[in-house]
N, C-alpha and C positions, 0 to 999 in steps of 0.2 A: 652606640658605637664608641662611648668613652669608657665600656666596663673594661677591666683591667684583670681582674680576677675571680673565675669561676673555678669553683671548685665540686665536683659530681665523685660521690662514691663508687669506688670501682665494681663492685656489685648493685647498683643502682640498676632497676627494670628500664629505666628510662631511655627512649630515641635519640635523636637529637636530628631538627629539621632542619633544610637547609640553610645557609645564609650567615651560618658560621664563624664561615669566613671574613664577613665583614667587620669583623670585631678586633680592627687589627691591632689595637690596644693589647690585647690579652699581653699580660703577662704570666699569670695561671690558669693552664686550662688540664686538669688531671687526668681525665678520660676526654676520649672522641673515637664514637662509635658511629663506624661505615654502616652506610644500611644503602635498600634498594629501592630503586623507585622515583618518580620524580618529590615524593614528600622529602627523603630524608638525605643529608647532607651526602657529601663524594668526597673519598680522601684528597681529590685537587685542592679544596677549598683552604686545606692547611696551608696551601702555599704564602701566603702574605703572612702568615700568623709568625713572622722570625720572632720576636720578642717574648716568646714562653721562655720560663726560668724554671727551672727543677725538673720537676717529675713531666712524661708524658706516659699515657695508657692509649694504646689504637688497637679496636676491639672491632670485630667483626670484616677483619683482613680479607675473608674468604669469599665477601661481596665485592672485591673488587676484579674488576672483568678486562679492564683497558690499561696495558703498561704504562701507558702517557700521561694517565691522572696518578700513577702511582710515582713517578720521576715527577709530576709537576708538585706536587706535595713537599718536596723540597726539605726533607730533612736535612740538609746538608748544609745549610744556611741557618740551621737555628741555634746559633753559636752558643747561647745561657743554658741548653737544652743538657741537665745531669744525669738524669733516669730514664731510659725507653724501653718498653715493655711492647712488645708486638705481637698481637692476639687472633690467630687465624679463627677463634671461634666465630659466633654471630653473637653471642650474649645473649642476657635475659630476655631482651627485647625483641629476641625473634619470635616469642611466645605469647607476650604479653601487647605488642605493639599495634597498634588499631589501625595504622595508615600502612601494611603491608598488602602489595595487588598479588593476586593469584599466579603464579610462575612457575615456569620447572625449575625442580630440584637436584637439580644435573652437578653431581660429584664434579668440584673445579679439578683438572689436570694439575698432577704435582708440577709440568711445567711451567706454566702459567702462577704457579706458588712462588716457584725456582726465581722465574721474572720479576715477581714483585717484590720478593725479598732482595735483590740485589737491587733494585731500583729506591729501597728504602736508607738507604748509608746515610748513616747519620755524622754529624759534626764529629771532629778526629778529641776533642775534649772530651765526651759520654764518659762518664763513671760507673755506671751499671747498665745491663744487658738482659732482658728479661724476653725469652721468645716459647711461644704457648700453643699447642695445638698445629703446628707447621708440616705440613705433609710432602712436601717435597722429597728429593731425593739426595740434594745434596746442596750446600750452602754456600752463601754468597761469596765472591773472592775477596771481598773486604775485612769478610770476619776473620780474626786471628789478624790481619795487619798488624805489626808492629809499631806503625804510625798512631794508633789508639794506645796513646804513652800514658794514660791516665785511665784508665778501662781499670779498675778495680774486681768487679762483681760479676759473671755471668751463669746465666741460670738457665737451662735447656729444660721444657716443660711437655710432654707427650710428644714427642718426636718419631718420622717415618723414615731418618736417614739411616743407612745399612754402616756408614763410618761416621765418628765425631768430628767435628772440624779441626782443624787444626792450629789449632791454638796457643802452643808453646813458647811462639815468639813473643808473646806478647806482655812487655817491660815490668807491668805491676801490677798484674793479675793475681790477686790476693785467695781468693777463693771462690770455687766452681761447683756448681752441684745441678748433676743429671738426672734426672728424673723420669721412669715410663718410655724410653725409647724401646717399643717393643722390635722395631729390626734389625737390632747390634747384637752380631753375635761373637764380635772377636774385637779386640783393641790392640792395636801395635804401635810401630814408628808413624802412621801417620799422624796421629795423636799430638804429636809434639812439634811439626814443623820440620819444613825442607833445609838441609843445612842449619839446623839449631845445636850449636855447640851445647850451653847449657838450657836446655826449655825447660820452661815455666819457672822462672830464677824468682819471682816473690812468691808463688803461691802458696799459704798456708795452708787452708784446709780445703778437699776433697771430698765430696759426696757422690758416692752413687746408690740411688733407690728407685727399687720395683722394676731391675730390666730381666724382662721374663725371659729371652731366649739368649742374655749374653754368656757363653761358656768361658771364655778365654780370655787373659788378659797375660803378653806378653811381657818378657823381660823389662827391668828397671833397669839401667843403668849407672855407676857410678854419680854421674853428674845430671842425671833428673831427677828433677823436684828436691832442690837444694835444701830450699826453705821450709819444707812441709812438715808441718806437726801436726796434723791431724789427718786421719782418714776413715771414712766412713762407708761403708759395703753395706744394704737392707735388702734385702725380701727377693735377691734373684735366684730364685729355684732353682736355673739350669747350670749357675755358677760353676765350673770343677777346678780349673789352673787359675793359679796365682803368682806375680812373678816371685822366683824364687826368695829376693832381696827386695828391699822396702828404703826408701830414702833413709839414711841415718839420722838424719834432725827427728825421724817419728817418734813422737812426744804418746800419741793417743791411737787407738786402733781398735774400729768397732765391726764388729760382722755380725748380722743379724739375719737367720730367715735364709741361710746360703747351705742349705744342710746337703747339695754334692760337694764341698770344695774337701778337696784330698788330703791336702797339705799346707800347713802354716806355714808363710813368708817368714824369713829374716830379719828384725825387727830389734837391732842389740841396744838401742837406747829408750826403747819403751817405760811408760811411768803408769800408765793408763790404757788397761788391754778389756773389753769386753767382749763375750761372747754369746752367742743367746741361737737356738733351732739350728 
């Protein structure tokens, strides 16, 4: 009960049994993987753990079944808490784990996903935002707050939502990169926030890679993505429209593997243009 710091590889096979929790000491704990069963620990158990510092990883989100243990888990209280990564996979350890009991395999409801991600809101400090595997339909009302004045970095990682969230309000969001949403197939104003004079006022660089069905990506505006120098397009096949005008600060401009898009963007201060398929 006086460990202080555990530190577990994010790709580490490893379980982790219950009782966790009792280690209220932790200051480093880097992963903590939900599993099932009475062997292995319950996202509740994070509740008392306020004192992690840096990084968290919560791996196998899609075992959790009771909204109550996902609210008592209490991210919201972990005020040291800089990095959180949230991982609807089950991990290594669904494969490899010896204290798993024979269950159904019953696909969890994206609403029930819907519910635990809004139940996860993390402390309004978080500096980076890393979410993996999420099947939901549509994202928590927290994400994009404005009140996350320090939120730097966020990263969307195989995604089922049909729209991105809305995220343009938010003060120092430096750089964003979407990954594998295979059911976007069109980006507009929601993108940026309701009543967002300028959205996305720090963001510098922009990625998006591998979205198979996204075709369209509506107009830019004058005064979005003020700050942006860099943008990044890979491997969406069904790509065609691009908004006609591109931020002026755009320093760099990569489109890879986009071989419908019709028409090149507007781009007068470019230094750094690549193009590739």
């Amino acid at each position: 009960v006086s460990l202080q710091h555990f530190c577990l590889d994010l790709w580490s096979p490893l379980c982790m049994p219950r009782g966790i929790g009792k280690l209220k000491r932790l200051k480093t704990l880097t992963r903590y993987s939900v599993g099932t069963g009475n062997w292995h620990c319950n996202i509740a158990e994070l509740h008392h753990l306020v004192n992690i510092h840096g990084e968290l990883c919560i791996t196998g989100l899609s075992q959790v079944t009771n909204i109550d243990d996902a609210q008592t888990a209490n991210l919201v209280g972990k005020k040291h808490l800089q990095i959180l990564r949230l991982d609807w996979s089950a991990g290594f350890y669904a494969t490899e784990c010896e204290h798993i009991v024979n269950q159904n395999s019953a696909t969890p409801a994206p609403e029930l996903d819907e519910d635990v991600f809004e139940s996860l809101k993390p402390q309004r400090n978080l500096e980076e935002l890393e979410v993996v595997n999420y099947s939901g339909y549509k994202y928590p009302s927290w994400l994009g707050d404005p009140a996350f004045s320090r939120l730097a970095k966020v990263t969307l990682w195989k995604q089922k939502c049909k729209f991105l969230p809305a995220l343009g309000q938010l003060p120092q969001l430096r750089e964003l990169v979407i990954i594998h949403m295979e059911c976007l197939e069109r980006i507009g104003r929601e993108f940026y926030g309701q009543d967002s004079v300028e959205p996305f006022p720090a963001l510098e660089k922009l990625e998006f890679q591998n979205m198979p069905n996204w075709v369209e990506w509506y107009e830019v505006s004058e005064n979005d993505f003020p700050s942006l120098c860099e943008l990044k397009i890979k491997d969406s096949n069904e790509l065609r429209i691009l908004p006609q005008k591109l931020p002026l600060n755009l320093k760099k401009l990569v489109i890879i593997n986009c071989e419908k898009v019709v028409r090149l963007p507007t781009a007068p201060c470019l230094t750094h243009l690549v193009l590739k398929g």
